[in-house]
N, C-alpha and C positions, 0 to 999 in steps of 0.2 A: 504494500500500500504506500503509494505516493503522501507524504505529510506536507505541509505547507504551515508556518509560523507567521502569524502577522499581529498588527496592533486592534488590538480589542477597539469596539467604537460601543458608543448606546445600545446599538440594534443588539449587538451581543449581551445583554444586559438578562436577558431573559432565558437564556440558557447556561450564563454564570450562575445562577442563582439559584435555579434546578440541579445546575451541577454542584453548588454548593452542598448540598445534601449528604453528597460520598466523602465528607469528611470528616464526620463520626462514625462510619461503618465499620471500622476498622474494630469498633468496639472500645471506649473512654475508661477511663478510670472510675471506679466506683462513685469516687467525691466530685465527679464531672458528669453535668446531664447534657445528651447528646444533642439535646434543642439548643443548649444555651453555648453549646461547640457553633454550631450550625451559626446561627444568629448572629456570633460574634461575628464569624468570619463574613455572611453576608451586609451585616451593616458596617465591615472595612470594605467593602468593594462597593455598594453602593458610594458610600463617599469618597470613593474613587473617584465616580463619577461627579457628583456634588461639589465636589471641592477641589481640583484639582492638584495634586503635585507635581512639578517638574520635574523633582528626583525620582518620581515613580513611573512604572510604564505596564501595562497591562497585557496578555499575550494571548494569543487563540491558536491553538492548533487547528489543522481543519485537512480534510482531504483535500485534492483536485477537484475535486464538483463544485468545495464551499461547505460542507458538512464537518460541522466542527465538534472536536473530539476531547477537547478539555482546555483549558487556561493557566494560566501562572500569572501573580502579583512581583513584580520586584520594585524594589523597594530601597532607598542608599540609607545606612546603618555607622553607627560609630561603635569601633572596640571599645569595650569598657576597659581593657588592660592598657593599649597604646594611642587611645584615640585615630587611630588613623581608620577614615571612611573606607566605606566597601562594601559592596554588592550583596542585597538580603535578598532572597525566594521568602517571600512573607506567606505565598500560598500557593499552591498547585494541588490541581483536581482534572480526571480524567473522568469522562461519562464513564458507566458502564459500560456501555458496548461498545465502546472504545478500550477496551484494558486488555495489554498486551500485544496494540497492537504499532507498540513505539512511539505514541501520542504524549506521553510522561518525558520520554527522554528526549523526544525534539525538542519540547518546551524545555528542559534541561540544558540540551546544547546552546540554545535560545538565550537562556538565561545567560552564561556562560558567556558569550560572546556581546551580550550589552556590559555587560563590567568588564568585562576588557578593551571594549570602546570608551567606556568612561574612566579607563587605565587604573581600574579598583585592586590591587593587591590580594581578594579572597572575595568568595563566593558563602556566604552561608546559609542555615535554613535551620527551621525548628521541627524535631518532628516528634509524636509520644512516644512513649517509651514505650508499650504496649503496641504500637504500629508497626509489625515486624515485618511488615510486607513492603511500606515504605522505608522502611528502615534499610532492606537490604536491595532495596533497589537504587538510594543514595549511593550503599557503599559500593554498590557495583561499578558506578559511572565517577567513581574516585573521593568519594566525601566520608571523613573520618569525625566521628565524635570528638566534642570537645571538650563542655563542660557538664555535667547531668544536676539538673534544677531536680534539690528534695522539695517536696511538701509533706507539711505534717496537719492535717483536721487539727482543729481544735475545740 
């Protein structure tokens, strides 16, 4: 399958947001309810749109016909250790019937190649820790753990 990567516009707004959904599926942490997963992430992409950032850029995968296969958010970030900026994957989501079939890792190479247009030093991304599927699809295409966030209920 031919993939194509281009810049998200409005009209894509309504199948971000349905594709929003497959980001709790992976199954949340007990102390996480999967609505307020969801939620979060679509009220940052709505104001995506709302509000616009210049540091940020929005991505669509999509076949050859125009059928699009899933999105990516990136997003420009500062180390908390060195300060110095650099390239954040804030979110990525593949339809279902889209998985597997290279539509994650365009968007990845995708990513990839705007931070190093914007000559960023590192690429990063947040993912649970329970999400082993995304997990080792990161590590596949060369991205290593870095710090692991405790939480304790209280």
């Amino acid at each position: 399958m031919s993939i194509n990567v281009r810049q998200a516009t409005v009209e894509d707004l309504p199948f971000i947001l349905a594709t929003t959904e497959r980001l709790s599926a992976f199954g949340p942490p007990p102390w996480r309810e999967a609505a307020d997963l969801v939620e979060g992430e679509a009220r940052t992409l709505r104001e995506f749109f709302d509000a616009p950032d210049p540091s940020s850029t929005l991505l669509i995968a999509q076949t050859a016909s125009g059928d699009a296969l899933g999105f990516a958010l990136l997003e420009e970030a500062r180390d908390y250790f060195t300060h110095e900026w650099h390239g954040h994957l804030g979110i990525l989501a593949v339809a279902a019937a889209a998985e597997g079939t290279g539509a994650g890792a365009a968007l990845i190479r995708a990513a990839e190649a705007w931070a190093r247009r914007r000559r960023y030093p590192t690429l990063t991304l947040n993912v649970f820790e329970r999400n082993r599927h995304a997990r080792d699809v990161y590590e596949h295409l060369g991205f290593e753990p870095d710090t692991i966030r405790y939480l304790k209920k209280l």
